[in-house]
C-alpha positions in Angstrom: 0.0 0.0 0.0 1.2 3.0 -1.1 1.7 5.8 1.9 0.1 9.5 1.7 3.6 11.1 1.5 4.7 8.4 -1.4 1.3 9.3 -3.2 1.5 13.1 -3.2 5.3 12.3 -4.6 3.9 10.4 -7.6 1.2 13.0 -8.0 3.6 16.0 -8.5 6.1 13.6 -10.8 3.7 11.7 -13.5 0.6 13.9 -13.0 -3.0 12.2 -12.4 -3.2 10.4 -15.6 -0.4 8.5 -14.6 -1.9 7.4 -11.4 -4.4 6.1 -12.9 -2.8 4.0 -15.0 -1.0 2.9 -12.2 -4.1 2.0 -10.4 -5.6 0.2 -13.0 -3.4 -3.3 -12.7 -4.4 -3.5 -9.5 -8.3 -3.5 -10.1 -8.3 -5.6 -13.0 -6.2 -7.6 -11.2 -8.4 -7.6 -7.6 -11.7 -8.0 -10.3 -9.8 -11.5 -11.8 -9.0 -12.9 -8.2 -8.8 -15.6 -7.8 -6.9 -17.5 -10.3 -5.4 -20.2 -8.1 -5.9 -22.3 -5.4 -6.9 -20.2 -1.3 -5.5 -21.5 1.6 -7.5 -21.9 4.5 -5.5 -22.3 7.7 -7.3 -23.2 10.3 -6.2 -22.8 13.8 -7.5 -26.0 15.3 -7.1 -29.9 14.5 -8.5 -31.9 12.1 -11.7 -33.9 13.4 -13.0 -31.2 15.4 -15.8 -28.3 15.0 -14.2 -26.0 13.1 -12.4 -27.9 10.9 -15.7 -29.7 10.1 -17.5 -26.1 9.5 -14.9 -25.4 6.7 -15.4 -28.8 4.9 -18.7 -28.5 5.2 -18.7 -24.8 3.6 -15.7 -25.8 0.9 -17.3 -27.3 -1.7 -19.9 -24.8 -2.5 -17.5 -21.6 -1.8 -15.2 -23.4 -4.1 -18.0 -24.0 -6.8 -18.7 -19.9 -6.2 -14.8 -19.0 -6.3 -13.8 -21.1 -9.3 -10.9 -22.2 -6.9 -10.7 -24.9 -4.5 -10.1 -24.4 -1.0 -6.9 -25.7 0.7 -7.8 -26.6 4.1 -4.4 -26.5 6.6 -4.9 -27.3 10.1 -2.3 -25.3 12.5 -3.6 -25.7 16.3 -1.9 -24.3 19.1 -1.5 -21.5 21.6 -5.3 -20.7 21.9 -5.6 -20.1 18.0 -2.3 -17.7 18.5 -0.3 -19.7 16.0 -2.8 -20.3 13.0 -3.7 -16.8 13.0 0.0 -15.1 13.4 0.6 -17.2 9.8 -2.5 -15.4 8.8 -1.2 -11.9 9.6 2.3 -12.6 7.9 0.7 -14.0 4.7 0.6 -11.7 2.3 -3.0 -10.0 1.5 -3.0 -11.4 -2.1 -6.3 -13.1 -1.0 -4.7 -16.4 -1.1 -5.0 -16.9 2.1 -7.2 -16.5 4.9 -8.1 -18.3 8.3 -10.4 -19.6 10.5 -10.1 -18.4 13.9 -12.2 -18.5 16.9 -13.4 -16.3 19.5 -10.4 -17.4 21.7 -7.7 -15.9 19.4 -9.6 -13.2 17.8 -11.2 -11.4 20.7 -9.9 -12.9 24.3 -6.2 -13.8 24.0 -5.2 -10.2 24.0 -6.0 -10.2 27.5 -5.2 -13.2 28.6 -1.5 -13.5 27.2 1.1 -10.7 28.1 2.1 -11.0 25.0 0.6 -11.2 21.5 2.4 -12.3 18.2 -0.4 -10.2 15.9 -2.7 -7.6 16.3 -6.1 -8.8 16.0 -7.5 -5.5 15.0 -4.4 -4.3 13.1 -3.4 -7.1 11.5 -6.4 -8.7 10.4 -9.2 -7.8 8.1 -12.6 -9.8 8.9 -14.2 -11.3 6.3 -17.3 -13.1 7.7 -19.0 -14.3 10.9 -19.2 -18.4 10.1 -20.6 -19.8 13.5 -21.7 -19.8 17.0 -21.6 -23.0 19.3 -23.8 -22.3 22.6 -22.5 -24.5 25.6 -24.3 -26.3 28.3 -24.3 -26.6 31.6 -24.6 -30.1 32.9 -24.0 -32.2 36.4 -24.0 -35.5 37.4 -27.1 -36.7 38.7 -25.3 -37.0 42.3 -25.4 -33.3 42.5 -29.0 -33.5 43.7 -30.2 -30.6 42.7 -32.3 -29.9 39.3 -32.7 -26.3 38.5 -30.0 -23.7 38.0 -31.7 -21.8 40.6 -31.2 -25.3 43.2 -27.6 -24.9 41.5 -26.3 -21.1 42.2 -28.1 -21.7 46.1 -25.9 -24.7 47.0 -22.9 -22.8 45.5 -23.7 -20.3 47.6 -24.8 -22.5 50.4 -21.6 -24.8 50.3 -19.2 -24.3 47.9 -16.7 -27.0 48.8 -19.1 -29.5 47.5 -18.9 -28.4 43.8 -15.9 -28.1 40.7 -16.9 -27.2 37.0 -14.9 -28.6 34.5 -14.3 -26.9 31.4 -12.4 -27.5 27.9 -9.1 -25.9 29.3 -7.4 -22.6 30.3 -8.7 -19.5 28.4 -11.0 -21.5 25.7 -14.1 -19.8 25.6 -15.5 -22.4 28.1 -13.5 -21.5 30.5 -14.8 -18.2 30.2 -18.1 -19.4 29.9 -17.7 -20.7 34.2 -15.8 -17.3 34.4 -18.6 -15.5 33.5 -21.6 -17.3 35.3 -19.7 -17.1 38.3 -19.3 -13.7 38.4 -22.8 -13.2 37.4 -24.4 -15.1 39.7 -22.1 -13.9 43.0 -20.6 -17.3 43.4 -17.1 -18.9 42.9 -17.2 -22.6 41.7 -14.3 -24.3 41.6 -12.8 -24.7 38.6 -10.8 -28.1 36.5 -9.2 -27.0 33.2 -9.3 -30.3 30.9 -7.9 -30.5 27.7 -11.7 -30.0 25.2 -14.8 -30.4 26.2 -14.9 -34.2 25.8 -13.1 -34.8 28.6 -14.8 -32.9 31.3 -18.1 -34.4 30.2 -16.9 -37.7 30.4 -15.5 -36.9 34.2 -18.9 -35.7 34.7 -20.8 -38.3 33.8 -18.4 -40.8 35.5 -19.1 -38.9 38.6 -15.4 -38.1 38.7 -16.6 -33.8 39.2 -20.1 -32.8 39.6 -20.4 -30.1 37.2 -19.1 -29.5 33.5 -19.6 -26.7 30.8 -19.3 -28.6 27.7 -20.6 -27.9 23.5 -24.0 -30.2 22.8 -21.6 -32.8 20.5 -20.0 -34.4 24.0 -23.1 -34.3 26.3 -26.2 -34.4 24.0 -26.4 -38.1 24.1 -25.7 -38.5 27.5 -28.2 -35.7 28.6 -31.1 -37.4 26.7 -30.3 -40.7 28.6 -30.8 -38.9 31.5 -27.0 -39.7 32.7 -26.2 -36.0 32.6 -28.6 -33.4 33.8 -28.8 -30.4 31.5 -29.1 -26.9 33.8 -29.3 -24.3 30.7 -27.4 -23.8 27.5 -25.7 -20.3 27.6 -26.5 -18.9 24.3 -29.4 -15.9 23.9 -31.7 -18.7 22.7 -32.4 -22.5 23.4 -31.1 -24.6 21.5 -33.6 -27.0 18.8 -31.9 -29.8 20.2 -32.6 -29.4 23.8 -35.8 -27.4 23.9 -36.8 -27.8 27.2 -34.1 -27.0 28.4 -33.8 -23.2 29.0 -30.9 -20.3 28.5 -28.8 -18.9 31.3 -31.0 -15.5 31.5 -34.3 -17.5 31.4 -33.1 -19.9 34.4 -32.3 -16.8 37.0 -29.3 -14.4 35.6 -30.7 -11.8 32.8 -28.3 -10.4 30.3 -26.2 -13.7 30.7 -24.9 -15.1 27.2 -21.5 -16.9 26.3 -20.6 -18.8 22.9 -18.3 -20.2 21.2 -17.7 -18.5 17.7 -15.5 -19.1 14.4 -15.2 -16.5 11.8 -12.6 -16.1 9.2 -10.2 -13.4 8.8 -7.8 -12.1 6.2 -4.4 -10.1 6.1 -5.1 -6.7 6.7 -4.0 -5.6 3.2 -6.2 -7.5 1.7 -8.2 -5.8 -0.8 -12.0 -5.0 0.3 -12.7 -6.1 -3.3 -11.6 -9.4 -2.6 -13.0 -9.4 1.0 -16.0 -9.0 -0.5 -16.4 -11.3 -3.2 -14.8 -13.8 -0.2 -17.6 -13.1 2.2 -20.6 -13.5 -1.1 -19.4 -17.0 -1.4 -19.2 -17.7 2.4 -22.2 -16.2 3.2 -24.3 -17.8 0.2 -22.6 -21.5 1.4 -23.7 -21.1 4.4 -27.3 -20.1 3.6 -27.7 -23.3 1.8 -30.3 -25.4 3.8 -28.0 -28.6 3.0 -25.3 -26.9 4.6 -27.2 -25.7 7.7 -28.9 -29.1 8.2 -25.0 -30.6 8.3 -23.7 -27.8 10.5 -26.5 -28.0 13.1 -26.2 -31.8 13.1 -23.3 -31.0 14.5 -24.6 -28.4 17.4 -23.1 -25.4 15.6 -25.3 -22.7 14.6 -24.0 -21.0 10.8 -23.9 -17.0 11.7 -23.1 -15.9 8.4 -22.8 -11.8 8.6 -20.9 -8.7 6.5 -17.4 -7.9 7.1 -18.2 -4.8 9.2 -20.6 -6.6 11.3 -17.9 -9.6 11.8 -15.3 -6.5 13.3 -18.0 -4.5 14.9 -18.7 -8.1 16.7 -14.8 -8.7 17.5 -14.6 -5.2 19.2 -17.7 -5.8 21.1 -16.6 -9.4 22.3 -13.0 -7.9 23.4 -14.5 -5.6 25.8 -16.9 -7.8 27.4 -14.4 -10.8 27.6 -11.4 -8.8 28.9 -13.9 -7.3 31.5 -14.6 -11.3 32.5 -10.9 -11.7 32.0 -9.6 -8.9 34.3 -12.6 -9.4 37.1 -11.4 -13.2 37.3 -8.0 -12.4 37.7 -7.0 -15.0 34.8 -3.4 -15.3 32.7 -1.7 -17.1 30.4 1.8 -17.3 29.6 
């Protein structure tokens, strides 16, 4: 990108026709992108969520693009590691990557240190998902309402631990946030993913887990895992009994999980654009919703500005959560 002070320099040299002729190889070639092949890192592993949003989105973004879609998994340090490659890259439109509300929104204050600027280094491109949690304890807990739930917390603390899917992952933040909601302090069992902690809970092993509808769903509709509330703004079609956070007792309460996918900041708006068209049509498909939800994901397909206007809003509220919990990473 060329800066002011180079502009004005090429302006008093070759005169405004010049420019534009300048200009113009540029736009024809933003307007021909893309002619090859756009990587897709995405900053988890393969088997998981997010990586089966994108193959579930591919084909028909592809079939919209003219270009397939190289899918490159790079997990590690909360989404940090994915998404600095993303930054670097150059913004060609060649590649781009799925992050999550982890690296995009709450690692900047939860690490002392960032390798990227989420804001700065980053242009968002589209909203792809949310994935509400739930809240669900053994059936040894003996209570049944999250009402029963926050009074023995409050009551007797020592009796309960929440686990969650590990140190700063959104569902860690999820107990984070419920406990500071509801005025009580749970303990808390870092695991590594949500799997884990809902297996320890339905083994009995901790009373309490906040886990994504995949790992518990089954075991809540056997009635081996009791289902308190689901922490999203709305219930959830596959649990619709069950009620949200707010509706159980604590208004203005929501927490989820979220992908989106970003771009290097230089990237052309031109090629943002025609990026987020082809996401956004994908995942209006009713195929492709029916195969995302069957997986508890919700598709939350939105315009670039409303993707960054929801980034800044999510970095406030979780590094409010972050700051009141006294939570860091190194």
């Amino acid at each position: 990108m060329k800066t002011p002070f180079l502009r004005r320099t090429l302006c008093a040299a070759l005169g405004g026709a010049a420019l534009l002729a300048l200009a113009a190889p540029a736009s024809a070639q933003d307007a021909a992108w893309p002619t090859k092949p756009i990587r897709v890192i995405v900053t988890f592993p393969p088997g998981g969520s997010a990586d089966a949003i994108v193959r579930a989105i591919s084909p028909r973004v592809s079939e919209r693009l003219g270009q397939p879609l190289v899918i490159e998994n790079r997990p590690g340090a909360g989404g940090n590691i994915g998404l600095t490659a993303v930054a670097k890259a150059e913004g060609d439109g060649y590649t781009v990557g799925l992050g999550a509300a982890g690296a995009l929104s709450a690692n900047v204050s939860l690490y002392p240190q960032m390798p990227f600027d989420p804001v700065k280094d980053l242009k968002p491109v589209s909203l792809v998902a949310a994935i509400p949690f739930v809240i669900v304890g053994h059936p040894s807990v003996g209570v049944r309402t999250q009402a029963e739930l926050i009074a023995l917390a409050k009551r007797d603390p020592s009796k309960l631990t929440i686990g969650h899917g590990g140190n700063g992952t959104a569902m860690h933040l999820t107990a984070s946030l419920f406990d500071q909601m509801a005025g009580v302090k749970i303990v808390q069992a870092a695991y590594r993913g949500s799997g884990p902690a809902a297996m320890d809970a339905l083994a009995g092993q901790i009373p309490l887990a906040v886990t994504d509808l995949p790992a518990a769903i089954q075991h809540i509709r056997a009635g081996k895992l009791m289902a308190f509330s689901v922490t999203g703004s709305r219930r959830v079609p596959a649990l619709p009994d069950v009620p949200t956070v707010a509706e159980a007792g604590l208004p203005g309460y929501e927490s989820v999980g979220w992908f989106g996918i970003v771009a290097p900041a230089a990237t052309p708006d031109a090629i943002v654009n025609k990026l987020n068209a082809a996401i956004v049509e994908a995942l209006n498909d009713p195929a492709i919703q029916t195969n995302i939800r069957a997986i508890g994901v919700e598709p939350a397909p939105s315009t670039p500005q409303a993707f960054a206007d929801y980034i800044k809003s999510e970095t406030v509220k979780w590094g409010q959560v972050i700051r009141n919990a006294g939570i860091k990473l190194e």
